[in-house]
Backbone as XML, in Angstrom:
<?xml version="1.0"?>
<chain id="A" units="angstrom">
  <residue number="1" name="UNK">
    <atom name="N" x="-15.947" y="-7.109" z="-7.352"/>
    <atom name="CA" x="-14.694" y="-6.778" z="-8.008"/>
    <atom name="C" x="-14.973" y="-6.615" z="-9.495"/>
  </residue>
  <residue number="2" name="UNK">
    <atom name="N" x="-14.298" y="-5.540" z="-10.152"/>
    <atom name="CA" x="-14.547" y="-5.154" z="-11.545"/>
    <atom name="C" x="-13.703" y="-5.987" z="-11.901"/>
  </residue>
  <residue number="3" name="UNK">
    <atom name="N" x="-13.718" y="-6.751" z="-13.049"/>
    <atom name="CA" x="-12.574" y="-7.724" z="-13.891"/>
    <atom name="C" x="-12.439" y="-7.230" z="-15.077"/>
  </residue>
  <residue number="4" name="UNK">
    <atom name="N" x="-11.142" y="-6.086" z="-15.645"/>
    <atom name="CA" x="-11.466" y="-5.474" z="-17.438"/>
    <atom name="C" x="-9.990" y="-6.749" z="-17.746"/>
  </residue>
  <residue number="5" name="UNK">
    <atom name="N" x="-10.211" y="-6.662" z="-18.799"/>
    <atom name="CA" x="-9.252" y="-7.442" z="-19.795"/>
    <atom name="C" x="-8.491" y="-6.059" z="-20.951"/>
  </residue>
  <residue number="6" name="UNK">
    <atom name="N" x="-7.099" y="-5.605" z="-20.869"/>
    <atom name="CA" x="-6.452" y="-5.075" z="-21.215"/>
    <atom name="C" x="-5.290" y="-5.720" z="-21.749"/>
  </residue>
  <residue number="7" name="UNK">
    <atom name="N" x="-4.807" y="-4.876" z="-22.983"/>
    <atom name="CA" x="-3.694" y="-4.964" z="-23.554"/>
    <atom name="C" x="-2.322" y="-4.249" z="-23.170"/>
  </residue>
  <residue number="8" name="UNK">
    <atom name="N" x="-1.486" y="-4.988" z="-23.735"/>
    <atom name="CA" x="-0.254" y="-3.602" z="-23.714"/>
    <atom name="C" x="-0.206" y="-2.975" z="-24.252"/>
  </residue>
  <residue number="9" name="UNK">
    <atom name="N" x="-0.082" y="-1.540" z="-23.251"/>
    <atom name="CA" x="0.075" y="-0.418" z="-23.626"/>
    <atom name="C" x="-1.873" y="0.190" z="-23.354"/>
  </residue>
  <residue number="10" name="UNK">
    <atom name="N" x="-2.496" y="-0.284" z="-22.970"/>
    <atom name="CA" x="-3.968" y="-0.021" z="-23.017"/>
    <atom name="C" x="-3.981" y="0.329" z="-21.347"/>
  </residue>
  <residue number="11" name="UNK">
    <atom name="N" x="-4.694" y="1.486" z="-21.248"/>
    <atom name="CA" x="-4.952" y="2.350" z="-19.961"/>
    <atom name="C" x="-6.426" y="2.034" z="-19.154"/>
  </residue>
  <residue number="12" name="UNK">
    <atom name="N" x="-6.527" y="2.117" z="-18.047"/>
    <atom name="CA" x="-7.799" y="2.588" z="-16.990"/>
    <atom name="C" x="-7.711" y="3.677" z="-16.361"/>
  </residue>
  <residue number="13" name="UNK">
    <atom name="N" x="-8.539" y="4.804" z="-16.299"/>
    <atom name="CA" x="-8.743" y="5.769" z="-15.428"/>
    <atom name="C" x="-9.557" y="5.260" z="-14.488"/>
  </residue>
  <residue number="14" name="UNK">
    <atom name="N" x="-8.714" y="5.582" z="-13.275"/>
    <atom name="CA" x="-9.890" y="5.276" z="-11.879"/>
    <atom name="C" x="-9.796" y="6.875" z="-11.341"/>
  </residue>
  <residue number="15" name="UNK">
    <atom name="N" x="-11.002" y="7.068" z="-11.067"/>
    <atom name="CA" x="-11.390" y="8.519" z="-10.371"/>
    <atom name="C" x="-10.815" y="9.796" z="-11.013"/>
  </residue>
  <residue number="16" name="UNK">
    <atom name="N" x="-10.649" y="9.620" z="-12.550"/>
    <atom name="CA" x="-10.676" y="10.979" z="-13.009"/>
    <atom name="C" x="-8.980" y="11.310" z="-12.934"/>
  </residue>
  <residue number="17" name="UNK">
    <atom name="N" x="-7.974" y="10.994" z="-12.184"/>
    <atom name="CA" x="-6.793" y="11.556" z="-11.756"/>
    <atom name="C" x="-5.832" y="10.068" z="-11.790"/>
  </residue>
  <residue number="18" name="UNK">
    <atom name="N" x="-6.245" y="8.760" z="-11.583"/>
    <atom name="CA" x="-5.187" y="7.781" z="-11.223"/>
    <atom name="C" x="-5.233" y="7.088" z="-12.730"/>
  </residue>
  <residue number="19" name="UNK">
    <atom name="N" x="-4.720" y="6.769" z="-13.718"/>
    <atom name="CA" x="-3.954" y="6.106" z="-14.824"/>
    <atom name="C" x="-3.332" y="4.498" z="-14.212"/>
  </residue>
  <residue number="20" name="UNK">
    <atom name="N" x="-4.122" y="3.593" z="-15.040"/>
    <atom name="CA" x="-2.768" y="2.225" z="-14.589"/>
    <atom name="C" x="-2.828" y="1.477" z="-15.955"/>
  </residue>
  <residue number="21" name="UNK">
    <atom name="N" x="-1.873" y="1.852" z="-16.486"/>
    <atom name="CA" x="-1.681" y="1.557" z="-17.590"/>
    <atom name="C" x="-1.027" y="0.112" z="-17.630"/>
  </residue>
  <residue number="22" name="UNK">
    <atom name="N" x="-1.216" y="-1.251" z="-18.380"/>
    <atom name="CA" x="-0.198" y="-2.447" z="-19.072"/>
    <atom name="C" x="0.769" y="-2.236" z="-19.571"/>
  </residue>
  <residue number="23" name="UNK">
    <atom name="N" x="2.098" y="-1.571" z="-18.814"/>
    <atom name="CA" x="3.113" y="-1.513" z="-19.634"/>
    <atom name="C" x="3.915" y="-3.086" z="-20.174"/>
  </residue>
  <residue number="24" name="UNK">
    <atom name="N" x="4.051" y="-4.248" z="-19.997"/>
    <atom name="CA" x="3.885" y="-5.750" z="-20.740"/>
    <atom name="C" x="3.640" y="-6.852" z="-20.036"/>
  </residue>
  <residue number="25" name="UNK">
    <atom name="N" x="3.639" y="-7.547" z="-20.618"/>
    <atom name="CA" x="2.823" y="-8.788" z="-20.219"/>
    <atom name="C" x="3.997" y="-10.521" z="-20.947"/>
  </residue>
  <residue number="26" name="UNK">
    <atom name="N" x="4.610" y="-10.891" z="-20.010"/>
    <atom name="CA" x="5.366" y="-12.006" z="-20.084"/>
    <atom name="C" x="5.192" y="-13.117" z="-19.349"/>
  </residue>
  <residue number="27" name="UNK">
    <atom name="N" x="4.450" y="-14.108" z="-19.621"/>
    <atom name="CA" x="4.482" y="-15.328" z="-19.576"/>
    <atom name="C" x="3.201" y="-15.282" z="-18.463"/>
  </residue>
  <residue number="28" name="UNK">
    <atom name="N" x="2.977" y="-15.467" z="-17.312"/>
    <atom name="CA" x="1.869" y="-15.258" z="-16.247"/>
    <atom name="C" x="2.509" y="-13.810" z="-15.443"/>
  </residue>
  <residue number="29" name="UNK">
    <atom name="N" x="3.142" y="-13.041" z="-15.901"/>
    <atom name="CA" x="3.356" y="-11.894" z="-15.332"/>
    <atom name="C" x="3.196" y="-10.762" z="-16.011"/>
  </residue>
  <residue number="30" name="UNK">
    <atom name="N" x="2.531" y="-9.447" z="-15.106"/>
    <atom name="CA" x="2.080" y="-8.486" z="-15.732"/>
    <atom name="C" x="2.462" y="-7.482" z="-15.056"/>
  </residue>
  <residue number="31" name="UNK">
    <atom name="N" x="3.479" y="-6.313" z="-15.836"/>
    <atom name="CA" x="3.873" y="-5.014" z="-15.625"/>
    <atom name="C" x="2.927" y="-4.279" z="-15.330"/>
  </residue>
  <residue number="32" name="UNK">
    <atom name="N" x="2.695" y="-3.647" z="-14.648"/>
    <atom name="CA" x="1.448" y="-2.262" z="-14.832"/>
    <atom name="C" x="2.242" y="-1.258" z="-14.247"/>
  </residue>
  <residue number="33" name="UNK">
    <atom name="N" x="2.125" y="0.169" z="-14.945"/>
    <atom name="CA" x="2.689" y="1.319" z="-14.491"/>
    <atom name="C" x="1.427" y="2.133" z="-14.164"/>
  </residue>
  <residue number="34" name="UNK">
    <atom name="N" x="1.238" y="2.944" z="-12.707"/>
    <atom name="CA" x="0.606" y="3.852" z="-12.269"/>
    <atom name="C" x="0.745" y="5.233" z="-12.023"/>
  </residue>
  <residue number="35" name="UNK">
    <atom name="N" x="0.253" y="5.722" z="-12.553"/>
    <atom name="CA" x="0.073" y="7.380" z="-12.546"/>
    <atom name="C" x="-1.002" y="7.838" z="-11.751"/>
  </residue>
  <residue number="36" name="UNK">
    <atom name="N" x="-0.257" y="8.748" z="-10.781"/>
    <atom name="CA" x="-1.398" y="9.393" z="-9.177"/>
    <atom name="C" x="-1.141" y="10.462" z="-8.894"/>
  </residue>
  <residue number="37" name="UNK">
    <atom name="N" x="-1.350" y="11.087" z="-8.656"/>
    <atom name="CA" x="-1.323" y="12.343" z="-7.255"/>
    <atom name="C" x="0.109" y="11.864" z="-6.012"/>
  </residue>
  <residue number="38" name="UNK">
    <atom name="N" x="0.534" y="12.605" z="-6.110"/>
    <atom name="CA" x="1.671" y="12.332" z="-5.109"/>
    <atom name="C" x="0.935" y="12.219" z="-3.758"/>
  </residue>
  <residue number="39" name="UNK">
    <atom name="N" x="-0.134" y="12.606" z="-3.084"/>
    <atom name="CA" x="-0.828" y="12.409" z="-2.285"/>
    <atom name="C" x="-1.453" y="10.980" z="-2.053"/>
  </residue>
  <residue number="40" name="UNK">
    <atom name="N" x="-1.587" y="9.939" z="-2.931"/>
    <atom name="CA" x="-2.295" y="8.676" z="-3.266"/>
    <atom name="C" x="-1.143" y="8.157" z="-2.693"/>
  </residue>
  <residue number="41" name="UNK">
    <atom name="N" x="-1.046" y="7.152" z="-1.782"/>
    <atom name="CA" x="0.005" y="5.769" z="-1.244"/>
    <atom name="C" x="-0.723" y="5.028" z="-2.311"/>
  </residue>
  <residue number="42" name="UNK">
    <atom name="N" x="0.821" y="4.321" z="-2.570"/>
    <atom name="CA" x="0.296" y="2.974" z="-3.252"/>
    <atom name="C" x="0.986" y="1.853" z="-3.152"/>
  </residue>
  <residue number="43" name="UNK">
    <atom name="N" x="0.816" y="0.907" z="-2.782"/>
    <atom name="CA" x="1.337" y="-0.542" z="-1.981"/>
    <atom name="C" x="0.966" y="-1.900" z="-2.999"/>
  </residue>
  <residue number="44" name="UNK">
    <atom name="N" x="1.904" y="-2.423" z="-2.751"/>
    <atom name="CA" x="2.026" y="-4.128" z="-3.180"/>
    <atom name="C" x="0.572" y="-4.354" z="-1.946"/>
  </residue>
  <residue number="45" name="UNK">
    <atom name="N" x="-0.006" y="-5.209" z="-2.435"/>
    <atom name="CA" x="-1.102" y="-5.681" z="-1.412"/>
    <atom name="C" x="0.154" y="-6.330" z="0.078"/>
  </residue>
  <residue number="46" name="UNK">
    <atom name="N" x="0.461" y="-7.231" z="0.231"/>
    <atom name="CA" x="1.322" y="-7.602" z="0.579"/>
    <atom name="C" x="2.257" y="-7.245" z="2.222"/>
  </residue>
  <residue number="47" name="UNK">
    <atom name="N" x="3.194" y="-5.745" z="0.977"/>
    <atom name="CA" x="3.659" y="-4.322" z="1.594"/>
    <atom name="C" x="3.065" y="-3.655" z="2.404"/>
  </residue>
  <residue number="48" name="UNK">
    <atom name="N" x="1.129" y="-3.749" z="2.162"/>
    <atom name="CA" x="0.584" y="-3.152" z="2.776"/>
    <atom name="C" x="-0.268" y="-3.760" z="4.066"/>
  </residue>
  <residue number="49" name="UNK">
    <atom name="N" x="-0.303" y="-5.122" z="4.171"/>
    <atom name="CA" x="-0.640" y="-5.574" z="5.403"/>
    <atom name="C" x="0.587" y="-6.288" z="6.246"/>
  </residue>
  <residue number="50" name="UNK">
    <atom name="N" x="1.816" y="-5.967" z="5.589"/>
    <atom name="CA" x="2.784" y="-5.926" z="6.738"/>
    <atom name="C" x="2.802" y="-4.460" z="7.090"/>
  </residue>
  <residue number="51" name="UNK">
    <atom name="N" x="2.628" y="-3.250" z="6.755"/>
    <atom name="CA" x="2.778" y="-2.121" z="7.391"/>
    <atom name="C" x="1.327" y="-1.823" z="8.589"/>
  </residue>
  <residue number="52" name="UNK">
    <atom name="N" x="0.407" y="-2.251" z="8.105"/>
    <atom name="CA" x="-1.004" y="-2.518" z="8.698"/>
    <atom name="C" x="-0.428" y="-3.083" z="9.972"/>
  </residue>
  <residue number="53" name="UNK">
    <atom name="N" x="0.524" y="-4.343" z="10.283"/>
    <atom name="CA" x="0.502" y="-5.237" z="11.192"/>
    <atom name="C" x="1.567" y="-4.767" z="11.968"/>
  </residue>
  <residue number="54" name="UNK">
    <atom name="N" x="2.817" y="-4.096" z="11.498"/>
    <atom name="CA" x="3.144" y="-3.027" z="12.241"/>
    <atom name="C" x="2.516" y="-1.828" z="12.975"/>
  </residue>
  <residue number="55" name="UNK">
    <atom name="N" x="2.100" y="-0.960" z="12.228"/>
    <atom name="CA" x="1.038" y="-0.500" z="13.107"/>
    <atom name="C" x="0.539" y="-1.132" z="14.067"/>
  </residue>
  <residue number="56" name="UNK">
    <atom name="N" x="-0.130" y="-1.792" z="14.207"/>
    <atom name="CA" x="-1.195" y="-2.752" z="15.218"/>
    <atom name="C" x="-0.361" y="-3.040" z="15.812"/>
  </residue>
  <residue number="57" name="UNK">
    <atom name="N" x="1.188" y="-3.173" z="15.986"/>
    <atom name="CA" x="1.811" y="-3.840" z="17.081"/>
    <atom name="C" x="2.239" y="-2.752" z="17.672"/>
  </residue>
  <residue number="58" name="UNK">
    <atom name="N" x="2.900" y="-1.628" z="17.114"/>
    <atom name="CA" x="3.490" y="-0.193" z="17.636"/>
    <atom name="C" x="2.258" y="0.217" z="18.066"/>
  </residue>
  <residue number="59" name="UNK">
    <atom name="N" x="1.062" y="0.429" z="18.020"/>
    <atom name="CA" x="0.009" y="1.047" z="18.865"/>
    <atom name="C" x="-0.287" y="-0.216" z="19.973"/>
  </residue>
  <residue number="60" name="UNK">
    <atom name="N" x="0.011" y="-1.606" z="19.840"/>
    <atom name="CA" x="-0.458" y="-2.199" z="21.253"/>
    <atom name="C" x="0.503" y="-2.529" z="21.791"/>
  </residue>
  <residue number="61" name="UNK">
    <atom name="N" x="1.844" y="-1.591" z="21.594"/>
    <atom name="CA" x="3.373" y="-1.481" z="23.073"/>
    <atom name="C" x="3.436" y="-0.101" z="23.666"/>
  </residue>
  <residue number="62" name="UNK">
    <atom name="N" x="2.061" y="0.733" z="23.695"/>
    <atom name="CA" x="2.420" y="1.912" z="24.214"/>
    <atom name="C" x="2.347" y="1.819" z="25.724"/>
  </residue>
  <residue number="63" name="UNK">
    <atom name="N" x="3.224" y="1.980" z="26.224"/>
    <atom name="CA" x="2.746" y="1.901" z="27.634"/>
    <atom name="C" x="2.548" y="3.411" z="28.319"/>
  </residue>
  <residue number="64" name="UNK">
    <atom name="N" x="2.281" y="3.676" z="29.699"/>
    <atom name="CA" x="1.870" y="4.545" z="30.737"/>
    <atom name="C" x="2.908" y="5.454" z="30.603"/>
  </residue>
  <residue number="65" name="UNK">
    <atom name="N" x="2.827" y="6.475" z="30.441"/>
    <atom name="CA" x="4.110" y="7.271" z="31.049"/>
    <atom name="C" x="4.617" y="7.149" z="32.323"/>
  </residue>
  <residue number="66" name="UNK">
    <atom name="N" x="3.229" y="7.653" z="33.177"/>
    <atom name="CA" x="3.483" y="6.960" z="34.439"/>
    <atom name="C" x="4.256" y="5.634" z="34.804"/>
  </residue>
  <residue number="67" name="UNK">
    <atom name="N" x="3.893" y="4.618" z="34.179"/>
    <atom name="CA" x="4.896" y="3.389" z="34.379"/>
    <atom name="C" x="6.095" y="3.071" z="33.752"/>
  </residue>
  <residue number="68" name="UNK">
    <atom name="N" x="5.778" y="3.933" z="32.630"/>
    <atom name="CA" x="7.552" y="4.194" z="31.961"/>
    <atom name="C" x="8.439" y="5.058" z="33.205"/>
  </residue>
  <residue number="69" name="UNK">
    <atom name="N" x="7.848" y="6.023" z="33.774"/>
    <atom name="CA" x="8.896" y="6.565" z="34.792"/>
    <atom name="C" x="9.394" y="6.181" z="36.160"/>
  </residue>
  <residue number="70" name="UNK">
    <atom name="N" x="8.077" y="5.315" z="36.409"/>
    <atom name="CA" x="8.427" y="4.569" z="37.221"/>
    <atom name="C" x="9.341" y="3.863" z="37.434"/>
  </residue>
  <residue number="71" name="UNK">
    <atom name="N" x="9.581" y="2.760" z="36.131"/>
    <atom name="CA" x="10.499" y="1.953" z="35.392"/>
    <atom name="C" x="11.849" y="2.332" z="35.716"/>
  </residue>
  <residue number="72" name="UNK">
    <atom name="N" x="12.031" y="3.671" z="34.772"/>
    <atom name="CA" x="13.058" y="4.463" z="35.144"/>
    <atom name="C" x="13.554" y="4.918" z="36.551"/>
  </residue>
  <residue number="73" name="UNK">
    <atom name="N" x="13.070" y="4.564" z="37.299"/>
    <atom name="CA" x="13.281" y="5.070" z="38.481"/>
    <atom name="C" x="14.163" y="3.900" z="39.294"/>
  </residue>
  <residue number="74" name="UNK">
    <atom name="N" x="13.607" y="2.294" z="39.009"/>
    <atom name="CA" x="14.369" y="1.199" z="39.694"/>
    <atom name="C" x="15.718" y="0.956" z="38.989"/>
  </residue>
</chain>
């Protein structure tokens, strides 16, 4: 893991195109505003392994068609 030490208002370019700038910094909390490509998702860490864990549950309730119609049938 890279660790930089930034100010407010002080920028990182990652890959030429993404900006994450310190917009302020209050007490143990820190603003950062990001600039991307509308193509780039970008997630709360968080946000993103509850959507991860969705997934993983919606892909392991697919069932058979075959036994879905079956289903339908009783």
């Amino acid at each position: 893991m890279l660790v930089l030490g930034r100010k407010k208002g002080e920028t990182i370019i990652v890959n030429d195109d993404i900006e994450i700038t310190v917009t302020s910094i209050e007490g143990d909390m820190v603003r950062i505003g990001i600039n991307a490509p509308k193509q780039v998702t970008i997630h709360r860490k968080e946000v993103y392994l509850e959507i991860q864990e969705e997934n993983k549950q919606a892909t392991s309730n697919v069932i058979n068609l075959s036994d879905f119609l079956s289903m339908r049938k009783k």
